[in-house]
N, C-alpha and C positions, 0 to 999 in steps of 0.2 A: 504493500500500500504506500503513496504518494506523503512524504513526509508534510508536501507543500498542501495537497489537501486538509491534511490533521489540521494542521495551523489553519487554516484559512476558517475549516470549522470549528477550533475552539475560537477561533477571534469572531467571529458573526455569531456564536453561540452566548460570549464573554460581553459582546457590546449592543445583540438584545435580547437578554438573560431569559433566554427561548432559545430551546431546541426546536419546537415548532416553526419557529418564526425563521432561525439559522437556515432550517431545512426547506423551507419557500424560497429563500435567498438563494439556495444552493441548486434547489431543484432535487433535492436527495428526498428520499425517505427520515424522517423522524430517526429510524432506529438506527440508519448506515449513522446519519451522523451522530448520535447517542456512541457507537462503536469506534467511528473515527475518534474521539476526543476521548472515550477510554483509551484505544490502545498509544495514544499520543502519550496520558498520563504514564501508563505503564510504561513506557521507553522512557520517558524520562524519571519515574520512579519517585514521583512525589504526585498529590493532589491538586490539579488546579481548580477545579468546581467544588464549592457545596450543593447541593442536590437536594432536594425535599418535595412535598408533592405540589408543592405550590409555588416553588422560587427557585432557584437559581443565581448563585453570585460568586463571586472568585473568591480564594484563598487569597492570601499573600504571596504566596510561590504565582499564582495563578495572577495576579495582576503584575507582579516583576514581568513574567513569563510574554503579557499580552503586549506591555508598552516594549520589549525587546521585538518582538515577531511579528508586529503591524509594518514598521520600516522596511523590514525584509519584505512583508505581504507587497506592499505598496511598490518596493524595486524591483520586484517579481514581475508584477503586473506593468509596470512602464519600460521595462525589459525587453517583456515581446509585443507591448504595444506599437514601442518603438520600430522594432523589427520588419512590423507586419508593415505599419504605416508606412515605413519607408518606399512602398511601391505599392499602395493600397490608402484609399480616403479613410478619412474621420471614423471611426465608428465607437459604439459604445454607448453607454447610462451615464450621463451627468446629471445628479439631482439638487436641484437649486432651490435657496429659499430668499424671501424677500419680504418686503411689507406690503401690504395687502392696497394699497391703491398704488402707488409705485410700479410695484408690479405688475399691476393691471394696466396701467397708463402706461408707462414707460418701456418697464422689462418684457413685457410679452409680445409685444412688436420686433423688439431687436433680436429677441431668442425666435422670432419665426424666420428674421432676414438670416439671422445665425444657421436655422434649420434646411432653410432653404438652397442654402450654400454647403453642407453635409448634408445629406439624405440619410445614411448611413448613423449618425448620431442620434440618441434617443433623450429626450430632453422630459425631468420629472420636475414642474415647476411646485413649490408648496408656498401658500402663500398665508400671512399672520403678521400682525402686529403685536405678537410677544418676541423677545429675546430665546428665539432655540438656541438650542446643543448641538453645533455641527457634527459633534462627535459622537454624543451620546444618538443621534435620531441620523446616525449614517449619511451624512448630507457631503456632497464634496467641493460646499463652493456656497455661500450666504454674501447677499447684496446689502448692505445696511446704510441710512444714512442717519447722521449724528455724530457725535463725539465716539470715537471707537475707543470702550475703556477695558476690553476684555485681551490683556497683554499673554494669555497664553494663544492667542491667535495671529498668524499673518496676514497684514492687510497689504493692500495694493491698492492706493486710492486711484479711481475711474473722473471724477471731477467735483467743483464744489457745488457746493446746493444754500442758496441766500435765502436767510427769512425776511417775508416777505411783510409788513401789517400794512392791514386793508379792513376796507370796510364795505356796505353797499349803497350807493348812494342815497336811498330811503332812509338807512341811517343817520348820514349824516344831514340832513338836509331839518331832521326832529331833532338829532342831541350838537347840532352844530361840529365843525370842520376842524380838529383840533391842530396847532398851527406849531406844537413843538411838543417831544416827547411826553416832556412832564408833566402835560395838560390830560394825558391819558387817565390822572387818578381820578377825574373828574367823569369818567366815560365808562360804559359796561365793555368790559375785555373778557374774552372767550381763551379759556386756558388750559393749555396742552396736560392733561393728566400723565404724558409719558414723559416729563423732562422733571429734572431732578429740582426744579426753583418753578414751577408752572405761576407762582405771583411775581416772577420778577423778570421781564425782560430787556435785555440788553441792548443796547447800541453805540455806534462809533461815532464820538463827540470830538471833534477837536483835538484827533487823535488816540485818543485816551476810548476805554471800553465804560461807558457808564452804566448801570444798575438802574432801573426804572420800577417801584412796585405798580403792581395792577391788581385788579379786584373785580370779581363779579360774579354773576348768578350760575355762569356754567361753563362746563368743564370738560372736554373731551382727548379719549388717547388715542384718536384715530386725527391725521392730519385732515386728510377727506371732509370728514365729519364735521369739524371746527372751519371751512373753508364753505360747508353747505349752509354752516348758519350765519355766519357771516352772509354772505348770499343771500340770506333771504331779510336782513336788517335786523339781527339779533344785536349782532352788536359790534368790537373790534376783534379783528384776531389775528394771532403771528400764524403763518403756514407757511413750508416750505415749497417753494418757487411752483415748484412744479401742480403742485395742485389746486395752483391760482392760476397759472398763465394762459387758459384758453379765457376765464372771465376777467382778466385784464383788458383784454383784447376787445373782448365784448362787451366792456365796460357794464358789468354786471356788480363787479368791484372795481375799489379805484384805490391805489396805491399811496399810504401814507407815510409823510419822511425818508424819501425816497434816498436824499443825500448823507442821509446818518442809517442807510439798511447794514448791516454785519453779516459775515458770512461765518457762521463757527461749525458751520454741518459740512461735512463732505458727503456726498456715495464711494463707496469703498464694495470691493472684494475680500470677505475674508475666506480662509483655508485655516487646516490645522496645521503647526509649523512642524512636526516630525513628521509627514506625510509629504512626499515626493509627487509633485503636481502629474497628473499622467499629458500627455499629447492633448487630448482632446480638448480637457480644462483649461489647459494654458491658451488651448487657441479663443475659447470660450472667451476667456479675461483681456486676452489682446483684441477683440471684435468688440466687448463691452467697452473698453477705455478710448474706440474711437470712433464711436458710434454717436452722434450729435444728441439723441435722445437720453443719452445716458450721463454724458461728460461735459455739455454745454451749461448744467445747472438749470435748464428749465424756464428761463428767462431771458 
């Protein structure tokens, strides 16, 4: 038996603590791969799984064992990816996650020009405005925009992304046109529940980053969301570029302090940093970073 298989199935068994699950991945039988990860143990002569009727999770030997033999899995696999591609297109499972308007607006357009140029490439978009696991939920490849504070990951920033505050002009025509940042504590502001300060918005004064508080009735952690009710004359809101710029255009909203906007958001690529980018991803990442949809900010 295939040393390279054991590993491959204790590692899809190890990262989703299912042998059911391994076994969908692998296209195996439940029990071959139940068997491959025993006799993997037995050659090596220690326990990597606990085992019980209901869970599954590593030893300590078993998680040494897994962060050693993903690297090899991964040089394995871009190995004869490599190989193969050398005189043969794209092929293969890139599964990618993003946020859930982004993605929609943005990412799924440029992964279809993406697709359309590989046939051969199989593309799993998931889409959420939570903070996934690229590691934990098997993903080879997360689009995110904001502050990237998660340092066990590689990024590769794709372009900046500006916040944008806006209003509609229903709005302001009843709470009046506010003519300088600070005039905002006086106005109802729509505030991002995914940002770490959602009462305090920032901008570039004079150089310098100022601190602005805001206040108001409601709150949302979808950027979408906070840009629809703006739209409809709720009130003010900061949204990033992109899911204001078709109603800038249409003047639906209208764009406030325009010469003090800040850019603190990028889109980025992140990967896991001990995993060796295969062919496909990489070309994935170089089509994202120069793709106007994705890299021009949206504005």
């Amino acid at each position: 038996m295939d040393k390279i298989d054991r590993m491959r199935a204790f590692a899809l068994v190890a990262k989703n603590a299912s042998f059911t699950a391994a076994a969908q991945r692998l296209g195996r039988s439940s029990r071959l791969v139940s068997k491959y990860v025993a006799d993997l143990e037995e050659a090596l002569g220690v326990q990597l799984l606990n085992r019980t009727t209901r869970s599954v999770s590593l030893t300590d030997a078993g998680a040494t064992y897994l962060a050693l033999c993903e690297p090899l899995l991964d040089g394995f696999d871009e190995m004869e990816e490599a190989v193969r591609n050398a005189q043969a297109a794209l092929r293969g499972v890139i599964r990618v996650a993003a946020p859930t308007g982004f993605g929609a607006l943005r990412l799924a357009p440029s992964l279809a020009a993406f697709a359309s140029q590989h046939p051969e490439v199989e593309l799993d978009l998931k889409l959420s405005d939570r903070r996934v696991s690229i590691v934990d939920e098997g993903l080879d490849l997360a689009v995110r925009i904001g502050p990237m504070r998660d340092s066990s990951l590689m990024v590769r920033q794709l372009g900046p992304m500006p916040l944008v505050i806006c209003a509609a002009p229903a709005y302001l025509a009843r709470a009046g046109t506010p003519t300088h940042p600070q005039a905002l504590s006086t106005h109802e502001c729509i505030q991002d529940g995914n940002t770490a300060e959602p009462g305090i918005w920032r901008f570039a004064m004079d150089g310098q980053d100022v601190a602005v508080p805001v206040q108001g009735r409601l709150q949302a952690d979808a950027p979408a969301a906070a840009a629809r009710l703006a739209a409809a004359g709720i009130g003010v809101a900061r949204c990033p570029a992109y899911t204001v710029a078709q109603a800038l255009k249409s003047g639906e909203l209208v764009e406030l302090f325009a010469p003090y906007r800040v850019t603190p958001y990028v889109v980025a690529a992140l990967f896991p940093q001990n995993r060796r980018l295969t062919t496909r991803v990489r070309a994935l990442i170089d089509h994202l970073a120069q793709d106007p949809l994705i890299c021009n900010g949206g504005v």
